[in-house]
C-alpha positions in Angstrom: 85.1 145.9 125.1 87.3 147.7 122.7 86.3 144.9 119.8 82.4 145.3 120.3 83.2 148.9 119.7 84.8 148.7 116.7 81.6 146.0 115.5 79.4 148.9 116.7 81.1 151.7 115.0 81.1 150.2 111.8 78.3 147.8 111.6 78.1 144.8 109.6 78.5 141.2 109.6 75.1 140.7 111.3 75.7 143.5 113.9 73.5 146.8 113.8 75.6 150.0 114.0 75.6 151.8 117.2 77.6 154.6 117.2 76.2 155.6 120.3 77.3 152.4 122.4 80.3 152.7 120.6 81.7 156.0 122.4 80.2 154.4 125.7 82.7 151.5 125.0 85.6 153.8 123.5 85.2 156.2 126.8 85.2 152.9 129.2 88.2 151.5 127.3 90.0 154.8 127.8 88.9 155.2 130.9 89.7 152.1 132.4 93.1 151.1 130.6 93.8 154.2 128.8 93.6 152.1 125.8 95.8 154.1 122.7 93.2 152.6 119.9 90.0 153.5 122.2 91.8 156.8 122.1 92.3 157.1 118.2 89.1 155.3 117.3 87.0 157.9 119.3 89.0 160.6 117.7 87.9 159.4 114.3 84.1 159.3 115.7 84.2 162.5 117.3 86.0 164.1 113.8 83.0 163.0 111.8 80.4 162.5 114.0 77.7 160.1 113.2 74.1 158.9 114.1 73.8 159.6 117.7 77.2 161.0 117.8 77.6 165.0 117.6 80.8 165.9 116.1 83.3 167.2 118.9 86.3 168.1 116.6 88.4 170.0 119.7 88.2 166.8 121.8 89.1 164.6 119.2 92.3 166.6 118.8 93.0 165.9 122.3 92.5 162.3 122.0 94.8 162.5 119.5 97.4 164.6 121.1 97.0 162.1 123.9 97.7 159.0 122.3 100.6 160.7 120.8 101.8 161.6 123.4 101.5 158.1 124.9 102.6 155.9 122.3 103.8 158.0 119.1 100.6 156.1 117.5 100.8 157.1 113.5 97.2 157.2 112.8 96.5 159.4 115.7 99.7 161.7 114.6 98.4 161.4 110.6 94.7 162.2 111.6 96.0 165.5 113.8 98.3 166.4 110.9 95.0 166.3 108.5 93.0 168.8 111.3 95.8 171.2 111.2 96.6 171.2 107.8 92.9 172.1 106.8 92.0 173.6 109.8 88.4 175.0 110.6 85.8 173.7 113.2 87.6 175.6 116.0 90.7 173.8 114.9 93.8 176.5 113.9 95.2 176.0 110.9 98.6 174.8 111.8 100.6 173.5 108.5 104.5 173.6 109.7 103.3 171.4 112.9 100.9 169.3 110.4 104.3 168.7 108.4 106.4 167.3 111.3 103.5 164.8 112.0 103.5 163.6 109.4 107.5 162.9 108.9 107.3 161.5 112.2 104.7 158.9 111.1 106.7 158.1 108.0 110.0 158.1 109.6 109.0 155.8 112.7 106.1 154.0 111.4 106.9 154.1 107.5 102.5 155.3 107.5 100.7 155.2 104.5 98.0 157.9 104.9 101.2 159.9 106.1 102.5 159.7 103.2 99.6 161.0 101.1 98.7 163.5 103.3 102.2 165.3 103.0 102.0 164.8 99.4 98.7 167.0 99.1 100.1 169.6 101.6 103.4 170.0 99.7 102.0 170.3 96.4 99.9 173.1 97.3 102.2 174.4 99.4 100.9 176.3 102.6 101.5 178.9 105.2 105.1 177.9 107.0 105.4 175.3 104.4 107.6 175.8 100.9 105.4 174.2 98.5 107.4 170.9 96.8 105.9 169.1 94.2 108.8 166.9 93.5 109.1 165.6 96.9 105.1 165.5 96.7 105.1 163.0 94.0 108.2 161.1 95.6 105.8 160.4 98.4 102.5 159.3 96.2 105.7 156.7 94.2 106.2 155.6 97.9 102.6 154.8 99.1 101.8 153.1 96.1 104.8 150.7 96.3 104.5 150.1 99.7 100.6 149.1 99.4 99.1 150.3 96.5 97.2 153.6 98.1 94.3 154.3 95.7 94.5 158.2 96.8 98.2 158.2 96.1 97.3 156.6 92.5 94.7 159.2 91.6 97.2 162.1 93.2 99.9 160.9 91.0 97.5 160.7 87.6 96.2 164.6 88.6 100.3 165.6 88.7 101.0 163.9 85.8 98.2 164.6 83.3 98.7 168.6 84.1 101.9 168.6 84.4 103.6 170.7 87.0 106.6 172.8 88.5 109.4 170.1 88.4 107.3 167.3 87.0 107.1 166.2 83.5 103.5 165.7 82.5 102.7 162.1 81.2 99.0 161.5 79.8 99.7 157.8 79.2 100.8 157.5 82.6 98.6 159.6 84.0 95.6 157.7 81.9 97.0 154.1 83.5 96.8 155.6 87.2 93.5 156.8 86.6 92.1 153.0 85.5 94.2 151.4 88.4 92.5 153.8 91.2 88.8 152.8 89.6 90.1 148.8 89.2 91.3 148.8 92.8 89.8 151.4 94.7 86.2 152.0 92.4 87.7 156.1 93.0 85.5 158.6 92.4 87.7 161.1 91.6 89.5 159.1 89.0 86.2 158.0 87.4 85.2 161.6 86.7 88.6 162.9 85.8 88.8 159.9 83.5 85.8 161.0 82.1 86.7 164.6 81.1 89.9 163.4 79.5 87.5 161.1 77.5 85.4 163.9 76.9 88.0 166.5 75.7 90.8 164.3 74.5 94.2 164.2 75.3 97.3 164.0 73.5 97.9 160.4 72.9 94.6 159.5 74.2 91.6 159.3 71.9 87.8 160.9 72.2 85.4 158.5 73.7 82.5 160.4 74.6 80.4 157.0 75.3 83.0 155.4 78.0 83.1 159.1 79.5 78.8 159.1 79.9 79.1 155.6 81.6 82.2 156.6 83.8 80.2 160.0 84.8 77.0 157.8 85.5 78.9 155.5 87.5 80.2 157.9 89.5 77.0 159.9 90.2 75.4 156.5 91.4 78.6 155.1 93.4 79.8 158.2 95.1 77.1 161.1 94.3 80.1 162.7 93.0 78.7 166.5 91.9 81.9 166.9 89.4 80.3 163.7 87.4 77.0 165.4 87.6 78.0 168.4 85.6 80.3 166.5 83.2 77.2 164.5 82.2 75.2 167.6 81.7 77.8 169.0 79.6 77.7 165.6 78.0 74.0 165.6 77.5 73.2 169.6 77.0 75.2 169.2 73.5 75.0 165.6 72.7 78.2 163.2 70.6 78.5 160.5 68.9 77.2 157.4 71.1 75.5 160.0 73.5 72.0 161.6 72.8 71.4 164.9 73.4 69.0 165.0 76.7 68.3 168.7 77.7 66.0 167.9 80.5 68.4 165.3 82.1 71.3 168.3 81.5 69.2 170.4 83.4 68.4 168.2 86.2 71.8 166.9 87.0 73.0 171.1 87.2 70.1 171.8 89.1 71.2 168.9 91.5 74.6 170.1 91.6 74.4 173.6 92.0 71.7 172.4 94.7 74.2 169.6 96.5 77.8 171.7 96.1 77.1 175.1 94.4 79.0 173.6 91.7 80.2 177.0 89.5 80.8 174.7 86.3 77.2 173.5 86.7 75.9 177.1 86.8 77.7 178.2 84.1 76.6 175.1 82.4 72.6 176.0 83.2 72.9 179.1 82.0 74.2 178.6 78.7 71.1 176.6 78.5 68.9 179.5 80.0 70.2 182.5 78.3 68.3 181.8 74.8 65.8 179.8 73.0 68.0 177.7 71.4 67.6 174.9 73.2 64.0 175.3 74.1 64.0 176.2 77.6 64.9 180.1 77.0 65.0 181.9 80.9 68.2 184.9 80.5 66.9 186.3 83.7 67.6 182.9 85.7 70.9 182.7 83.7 71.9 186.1 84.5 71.6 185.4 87.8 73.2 182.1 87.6 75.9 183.4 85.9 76.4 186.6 88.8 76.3 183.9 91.4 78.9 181.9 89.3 81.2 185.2 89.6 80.2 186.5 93.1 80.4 183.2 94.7 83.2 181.3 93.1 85.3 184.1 90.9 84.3 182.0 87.9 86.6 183.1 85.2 84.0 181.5 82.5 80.8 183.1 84.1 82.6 186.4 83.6 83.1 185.8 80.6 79.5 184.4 79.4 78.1 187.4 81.3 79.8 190.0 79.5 79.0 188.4 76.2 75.0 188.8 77.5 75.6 192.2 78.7 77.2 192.9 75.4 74.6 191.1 73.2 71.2 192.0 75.3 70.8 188.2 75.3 67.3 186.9 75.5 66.3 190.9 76.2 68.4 191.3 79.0 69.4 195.0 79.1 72.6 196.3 77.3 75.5 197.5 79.6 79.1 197.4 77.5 80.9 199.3 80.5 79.9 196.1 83.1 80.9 193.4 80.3 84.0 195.5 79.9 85.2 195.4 83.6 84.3 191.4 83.4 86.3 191.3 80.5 89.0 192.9 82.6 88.5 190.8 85.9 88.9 187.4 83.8 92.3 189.0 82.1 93.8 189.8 85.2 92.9 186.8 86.9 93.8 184.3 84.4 95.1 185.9 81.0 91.6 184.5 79.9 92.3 184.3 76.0 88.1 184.6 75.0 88.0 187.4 77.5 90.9 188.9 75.6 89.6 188.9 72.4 86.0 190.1 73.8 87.8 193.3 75.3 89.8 193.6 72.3 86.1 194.1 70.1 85.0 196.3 72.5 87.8 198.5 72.7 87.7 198.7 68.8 84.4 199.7 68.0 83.6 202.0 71.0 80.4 201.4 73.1 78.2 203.4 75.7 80.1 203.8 78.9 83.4 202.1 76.7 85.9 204.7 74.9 87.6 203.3 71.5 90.9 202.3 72.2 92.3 200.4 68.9 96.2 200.1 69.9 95.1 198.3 72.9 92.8 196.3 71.1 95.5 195.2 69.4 97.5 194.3 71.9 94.6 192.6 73.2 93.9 190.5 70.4 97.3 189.1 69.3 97.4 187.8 73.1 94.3 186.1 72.8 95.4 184.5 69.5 98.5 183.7 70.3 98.3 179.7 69.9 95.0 179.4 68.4 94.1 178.8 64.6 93.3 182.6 63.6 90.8 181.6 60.8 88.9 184.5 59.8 90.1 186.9 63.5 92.7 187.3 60.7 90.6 189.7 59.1 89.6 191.6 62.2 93.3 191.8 63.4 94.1 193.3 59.8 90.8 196.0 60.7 92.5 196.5 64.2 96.0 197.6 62.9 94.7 199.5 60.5 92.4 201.9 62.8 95.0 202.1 64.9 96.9 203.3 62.1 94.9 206.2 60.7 94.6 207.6 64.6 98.2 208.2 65.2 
C-alpha cells in the first residue's frame, strides 16, 4: 500500500502519477497502521499540493507533529522546522521552536536537510533566534562532508564570496563551490550566481562574459530561474566581447521576469532601455512607471536612483521635478549610503533647483562620501567648485 503510493506520488518508471490515489493510499496506511512515513509523505503532499491534491498546509503540520510525536522521525521534525521558520499559509511563524527541531534532528538522527535548514535560519538571524553565521557555515562544512548537500555547497559559496560577520570571504573557494553545486546537483542558484561573478569579475577570478550568457541560458531553460533571465538581459541590453548585443531578446527576458517574479533588477533593467532613444525603443512614460513600481514595490535602491536622475534630467520629456529626485536621492542615502545617490544630492544641493535650496557645505560632505574609494577623475574638479562656493558663503 504505502509503496504504490510513493510510485503514485512521484511517477515514473512506467507508472502514471496519481497524486490523487496517492493521499487515498497515504490516509489508508495511516489509518490502518498509523504508518510514521504515510504520515510524513502526506505531509509533504499536503505542503505543496499537486494535481488533484489542494494544498492543506495546517494538516500537514499535524501530520507532522504526529509523527513526531510518535517516532521522533527527522524528516517530519526538519519539514515542521521549515513551516515555522518561514511561516505563512495559516502557519505562525515560530523560529525559536523551528531551531530546537532542527537540533533535535541533528543531534538524534545526524539529518542532512537539518543541517541546512539551521544554517539559513542562523545566518539571517530571526525573531527569538541570535543570528550566527559562524555556527551557520559550521553546519553547511558538516552537510557537505557527511553527503555532499548541493544546497549546503551553494550556501557556503554565497558566505564565502560576500564575505560576512565572522567569516573570511574566499572568491576562489567560493568560485569552486559554485562549479561543484552545478557538476553535482545542475543548481540553479549556483549557475546564475556563477554567472554574475563572470559577468562583473571577481578578485582572483577573470571576466568571462561568454561562459556567463551560456550559464544564464542554461539556467533559464533548466530551472526557469528569473534571476538568470535578467542577468542575460543585462548581458544582451549592452552586449561584450563573445556576446552580441540583442535589445529585443533583453527586452523579452525582463518582460518575462517582471511578468513571472516582479523581478526589481529586471525593471530597472527595462527602463534604462525605455527612458530614451538610445537604444531604439524610447518609452520614458513606461520607464517612469517601471522604475516607481521598482521603488514602491521593492524599495529598489537603484530605481531611486534612475528615477531621480529622469526627474532631474526631464528624460525622454518626462516633466522636471528636482524636489522629488531630491527626496529619492535622500531615501537611497539613508537606506544604503548609496554612493551615486550621494554624489546626485551633492549636485543638486550645489547648484540650487526649483523646490531644492543651495546648500554647498553639505554638498560637500556629500560628495567626498560618495567618492570615498572611487577613482575621482575629473569629480576632482567639481569637488574643487564645491569647496570653493562653500567658501565665499561663510
Amino acid at each position: 500500500m504505502f509503496n504504490l503510493a510513493d510510485l503514485l506520488s512521484e511517477g515514473g518508471d512506467g507508472v502514471a502519477q496519481n497524486s490523487a490515489r496517492a493521499v487515498e493510499l497515504y490516509e489508508d496506511a495511516i489509518k490502518e497502521h498509523d504508518d510514521v512515513d504515510a504520515m510524513v509523505n502526506l505531509g509533504c503532499l499536503l505542503r505543496t499540493g499537486a494535481e488533484g491534491v489542494e494544498r492543506n498546509v495546517s494538516r500537514a503540520v499535524e501530520l507532522y507533529e504526529r509523527a513526531i510525536e510518535k517516532s521522533h522521525d527527522c524528516y517530519a521534525m526538519s519539514n515542521l522546522a521549515g513551516l515555522l521558520r518561514d511561516g505563512g499559509d495559516g502557519v505562525a511563524q515560530n523560529s525559536a521552536r523551528a531551531v530546537e527541531l532542527y537540533e533535535d534532528a541533528i543531534k538524534e538522527h545526524d539529518h542532512v536537510k537539518a543541517m541546512v535548514g539551521l544554517g539559513v535560519l542562523l545566518e539571517r538571524g530571526a525573531e527569538g533566534v541570535e543570528r550566527n553565521v559562524s555556527r551557520a557555515v559550521e553546519l553547511y562544512e558538516r552537510a557537505i562532508d557527511r553527503s555532499g548537500d548541493v544546497s549546503a555547497i551553494y550556501y557556503l559559496g554565497l558566505l564565502l564570496d560576500d564575505g560576512a560577520e565572522g567569516v573570511e570571504r574566499n572568491v576562489v573557494r567560493a568560485i569552486g563551490l559554485f562549479e561543484r553545486a552545478i557538476q553535482e546537483g545542475h543548481h540553479g542558484g549556483a549557475m546564475c550566481k556563477l554567472a554574475f561573478v563572470m559577468m562583473n569579475g571577481r578578485e582572483g577570478v577573470l571576466l568571462d562574459e561568454v561562459r556567463a550568457a551560456k550559464l544564464f541560458e542554461r539556467a533559464i531553460l533548466e530551472h526557469g530561474d528569473v534571476h538568470a533571465m535578467t542577468g542575460l538581459g543585462l548581458l544582451l541590453s549592452l552586449g561584450a566581447a563573445g556576446v552580441e548585443k540583442n535589445v529585443i531578446r533583453a527586452i523579452e527576458l525582463y518582460e518575462r521576469a517582471i511578468d513571472e517574479a516582479q523581478d526589481a533588477l529586471a525593471m530597472v533593467g527595462l527602463a534604462l532601455l525605455l527612458r530614451d532613444d538610445r537604444h531604439g525603443v524610447p518609452n520614458a512614460a513606461r520607464a517612469v512607471k517601471l522604475l516607481e513600481r521598482a521603488v514602491e514595490e521593492h524599495d529598489y535602491v537603484q530605481a531611486m536612483v534612475h528615477l531621480g536622475n529622469m526627474l532631474v534630467q526631464g528624460t525622454g520629456g518626462v516633466r522636471t521635478n528636482a524636489a522629488r529626485a531630491a527626496r529619492l536621492y535622500e531615501r537611497a542615502i539613508e537606506k544604503r549610503h548609496d554612493r551615486d545617490a550621494m554624489l546626485k544630492l551633492a549636485c543638486l544641493l550645489r547648484d540650487g533647483a526649483d523646490g531644492v535650496a543651495r546648500d554647498a557645505a553639505r554638498a560637500t560632505r556629500l560628495f567626498q562620501a560618495g567618492m570615498n574609494g572611487r577613482d575621482g577623475g575629473g569629480a576632482v574638479e567639481i569637488l574643487e567648485g564645491l569647496v570653493q562656493d562653500a567658501t565665499e558663503r561663510r
